[in-house]
C-alpha positions, 0 to 999 in steps of 0.5 A, spaced: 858 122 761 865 121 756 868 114 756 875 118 759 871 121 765 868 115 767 875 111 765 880 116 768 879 115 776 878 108 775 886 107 772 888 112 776 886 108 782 887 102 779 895 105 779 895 107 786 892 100 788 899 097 785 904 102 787 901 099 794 903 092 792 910 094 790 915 092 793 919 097 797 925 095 793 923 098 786 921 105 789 928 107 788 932 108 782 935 103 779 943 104 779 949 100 775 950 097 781 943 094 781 945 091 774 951 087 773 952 084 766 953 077 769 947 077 773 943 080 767 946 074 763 945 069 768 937 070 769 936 070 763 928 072 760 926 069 767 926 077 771 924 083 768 931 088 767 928 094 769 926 091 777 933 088 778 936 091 785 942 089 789 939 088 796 946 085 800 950 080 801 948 073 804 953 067 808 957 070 802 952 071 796 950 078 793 943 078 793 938 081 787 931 082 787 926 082 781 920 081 779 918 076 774 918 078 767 911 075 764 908 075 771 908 082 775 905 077 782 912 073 781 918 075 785 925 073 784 932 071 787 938 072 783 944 070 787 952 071 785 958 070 788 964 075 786 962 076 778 959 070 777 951 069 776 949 062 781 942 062 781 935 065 779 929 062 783 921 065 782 916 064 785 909 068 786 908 072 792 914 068 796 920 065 793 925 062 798 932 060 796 936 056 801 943 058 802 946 052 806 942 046 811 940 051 815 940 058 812 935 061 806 934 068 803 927 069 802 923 074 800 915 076 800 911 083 797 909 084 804 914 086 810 916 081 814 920 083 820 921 079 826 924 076 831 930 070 828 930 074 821 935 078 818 933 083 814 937 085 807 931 090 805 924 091 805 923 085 803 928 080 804 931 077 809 935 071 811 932 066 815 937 062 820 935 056 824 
């Protein structure tokens, strides 16, 4: 047996696996809306460009979604107010970023609706407590 038929049906199920693990966010195209130049100048080398999405707005804050540049296990939250870029936090498998003293956007591979959380998308929400 040839090394690429032993290797093929373990890539494509290696694929498949993450493509499982991937965020909802991501299946859509990416659009310009989802890459504002000002929030792309802000974030840095922190997220990886080509997984940026605008997911809504919270208490004021537009919130994007991303994944990590160097880690594809680390989510990240960008926030803008109007044009301008405010935040970029990273975290692996959950980040969270707190808005006031009672409100934060988090986000987390996993769907995580229920009661008290306000969904912007798939996976991510607004916690008010």
């Amino acid at each position: 047996m040839t090394a690429r038929r032993v290797c093929a049906p373990a890539l494509l199920a290696a694929v498949f696996l993450l493509m499982g693990c991937a965020p909802a966010e991501f299946a859509r195209e990416q659009t310009a809306a989802d890459r504002p130049a000002f929030v792309l100048d802000g974030a840095g080398d922190a997220i990886d460009e080509s997984t940026l999405r605008y997911v809504g707005v919270a208490d004021g804050y537009d919130v994007y979604f991303a994944l990590g540049a160097d880690n594809r296990d680390t989510l990240c939250l960008t926030l803008a107010v109007g044009d301008v870029w405010q935040s970029t936090d990273c975290a692996h498998d959950h980040v969270s970023v707190r808005l006031g003293p009672a409100v934060s956007v988090s986000a987390e591979f996993n769907y995580r609706s229920g009661e008290g959380r306000e969904m912007l998308s798939q996976n991510v929400w607004v916690n008010r407590k």
